[in-house]
C-alpha positions, 0 to 999 in steps of 0.5 A, spaced: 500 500 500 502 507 498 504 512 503 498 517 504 500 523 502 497 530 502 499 536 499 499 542 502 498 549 498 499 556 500 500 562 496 497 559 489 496 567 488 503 571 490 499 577 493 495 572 499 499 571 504 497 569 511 498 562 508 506 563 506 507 566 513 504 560 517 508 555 512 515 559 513 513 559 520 512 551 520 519 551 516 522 554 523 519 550 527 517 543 525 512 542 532 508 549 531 502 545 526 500 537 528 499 533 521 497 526 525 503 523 523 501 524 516 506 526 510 506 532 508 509 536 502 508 545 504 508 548 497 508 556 494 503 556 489 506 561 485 513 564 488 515 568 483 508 572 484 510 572 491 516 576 490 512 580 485 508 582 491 502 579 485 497 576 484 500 572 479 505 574 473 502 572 466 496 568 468 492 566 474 495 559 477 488 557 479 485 558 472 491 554 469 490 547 470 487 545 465 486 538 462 492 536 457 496 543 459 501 539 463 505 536 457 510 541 455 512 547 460 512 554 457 517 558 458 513 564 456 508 563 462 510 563 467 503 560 470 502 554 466 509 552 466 508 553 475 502 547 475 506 543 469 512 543 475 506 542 481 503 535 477 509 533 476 512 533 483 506 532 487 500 529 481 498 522 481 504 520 477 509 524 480 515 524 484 512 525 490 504 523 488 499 525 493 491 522 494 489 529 497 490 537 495 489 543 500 489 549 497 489 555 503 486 561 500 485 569 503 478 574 500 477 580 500 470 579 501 466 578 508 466 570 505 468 568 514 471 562 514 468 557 508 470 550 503 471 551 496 468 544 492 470 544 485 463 539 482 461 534 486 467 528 486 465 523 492 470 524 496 471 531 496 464 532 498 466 526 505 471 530 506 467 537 506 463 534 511 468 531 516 470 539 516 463 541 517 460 538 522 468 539 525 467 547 524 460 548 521 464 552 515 459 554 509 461 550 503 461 553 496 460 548 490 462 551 484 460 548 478 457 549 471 462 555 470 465 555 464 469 561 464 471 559 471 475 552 469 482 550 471 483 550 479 488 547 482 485 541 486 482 538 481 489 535 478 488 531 485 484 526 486 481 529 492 483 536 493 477 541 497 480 551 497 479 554 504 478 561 503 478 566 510 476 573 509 476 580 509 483 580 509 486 586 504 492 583 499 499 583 502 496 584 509 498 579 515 492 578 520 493 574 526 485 573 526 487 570 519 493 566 521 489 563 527 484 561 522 488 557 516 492 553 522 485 551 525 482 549 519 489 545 516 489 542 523 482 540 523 483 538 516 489 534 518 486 530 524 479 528 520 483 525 515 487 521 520 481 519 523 478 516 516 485 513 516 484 509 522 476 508 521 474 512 527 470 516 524 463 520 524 460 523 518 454 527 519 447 525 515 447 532 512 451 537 508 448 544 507 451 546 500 450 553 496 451 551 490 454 556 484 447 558 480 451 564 476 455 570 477 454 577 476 457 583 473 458 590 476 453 594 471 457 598 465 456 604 460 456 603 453 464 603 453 464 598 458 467 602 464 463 600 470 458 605 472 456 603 480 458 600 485 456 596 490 450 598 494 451 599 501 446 595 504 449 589 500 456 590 501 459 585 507 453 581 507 455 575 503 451 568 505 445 573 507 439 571 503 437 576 497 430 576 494 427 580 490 427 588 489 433 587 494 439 593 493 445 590 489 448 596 486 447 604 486 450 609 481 452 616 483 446 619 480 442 614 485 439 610 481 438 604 484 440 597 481 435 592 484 435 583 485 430 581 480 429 573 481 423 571 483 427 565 486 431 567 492 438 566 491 445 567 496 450 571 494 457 570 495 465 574 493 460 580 494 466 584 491 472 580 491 478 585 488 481 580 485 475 578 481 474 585 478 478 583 472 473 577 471 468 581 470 465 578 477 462 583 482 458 577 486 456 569 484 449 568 486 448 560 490 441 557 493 443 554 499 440 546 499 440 540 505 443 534 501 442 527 504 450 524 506 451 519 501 454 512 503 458 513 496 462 519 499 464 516 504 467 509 501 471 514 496 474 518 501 477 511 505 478 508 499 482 512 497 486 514 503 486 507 504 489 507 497 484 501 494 
């Protein structure tokens, strides 16, 4: 049987870096985070973004791991060529293969503490409701986007994001700090416990399932007019119905929510997303049943059947 391995993720955007900060700590002191006897490899998404104090150089890491882009590296990409390394060290068939990705993000959105699951693999969605049932965090589905393809963690065979706001980019918050080493050990002692089978799954995941997103509204030359109304900002995973304020403009126009299905939003205004014409995603919070399948695809794959 195959060494359970597990690849730890910081820093996949230059600019985000309460997680590097905790890694370059645990580097000093090898004690400071219990990995349950665990193997782990700690990585820099992207360092040469970090240096640039930038999100990314050439192209967002989290967008660049896209099916047969991994053949050859690209010297004029530095992000393309950055995810061919991360597959090929720590992929299924590299170096180093790990079974399970754990991408450590920050937000500029009043987003908390929350679990990012790309589609709706098993064992994935086991592993997200060890966590929530742990800590209660809102998990996030993406899915059915197709201008939002290519992360990270789908390159392995389990893999969930954790995403902690509001922090600005390039600012250390211990709050921040506090929370990613409490998630990441969270998450460390409930893959242990699949590991020895001494473990609990809850009956119930809530899930906010990814519906859409929308943009900041524009003139006809595409320049954004209005900003996010008052009474919508910091107010992501709070119901939205209709008539409810999105964006004003200085003139006072109001832009109101128009669905007749309440929808719950989230990334309300995230810096980063502006250059992706995403000023907040819409989701519907659902209550899903426990699936024995998940559970039997996350301990087969730690106990590597």
């Amino acid at each position: 049987m195959k060494q359970l391995q597990v690849l730890l993720v910081a820093g996949t955007h230059g600019n985000e870096i309460n997680g590097i900060w905790l890694f370059d700590e645990w580097k000093k002191s090898s004690f400071l985070i219990n990995t349950h006897g665990i193997k782990t490899f700690q990585v820099i998404g992207n360092p040469e973004a970090k240096k640039a104090g930038k999100r990314y150089i050439h192209h967002d890491l989290n967008r660049s791991f896209k099916e047969g882009s991994f053949i050859k590296i690209n010297p004029l990409n530095c992000e393309r060529t950055r995810a061919s390394e991360l597959v090929n060290l720590y992929g299924e068939a590299g170096e180093n293969p790990c079974q399970i990705a754990l991408d450590f993000h920050t937000t500029t959105a009043s987003m908390g503490s929350c679990i990012v699951v790309y589609g709706r693999r098993d064992a994935d969605l086991a592993l997200a409701s060890l966590i929530q049932n742990q800590l209660g965090l809102p998990v996030y589905l993406h899915e059915s986007d197709q201008k939002q393809t290519g992360f990270l963690v789908e390159s392995w065979p389990c893999g969930l994001v954790v995403e902690i706001g509001p922090i600005g980019q390039g600012l250390l918050n211990s709050r921040i700090i506090s929370q990613t080493k409490l998630i990441l050990e969270t998450l460390m002692e409930q893959i242990h416990e699949v590991k020895n089978l001494n473990l609990f799954f809850p009956n119930k995941l809530i899930i906010h399932r990814h519906i859409k997103s929308i943009d900041f509204p524009r003139d006809e030359e595409g320049n954004i007019d209005g900003y996010v109304h008052s009474l919508r900002q910091s107010k992501d995973w709070q119901e939205l119905k209709k008539n409810d304020e999105l964006f004003c403009k200085l003139n006072g126009e109001i832009i109101r929510f128009e669905e007749d299905e309440p929808y719950i939003p989230v990334f309300i205004n995230e810096a980063a997303y502006v250059e992706k014409n995403i000023a907040m995603s819409f989701t519907k919070r659902e209550l899903w049943n426990f699936k024995k399948e998940w559970k039997q695809a996350l301990i087969d794959l730690i106990h590597q059947k």
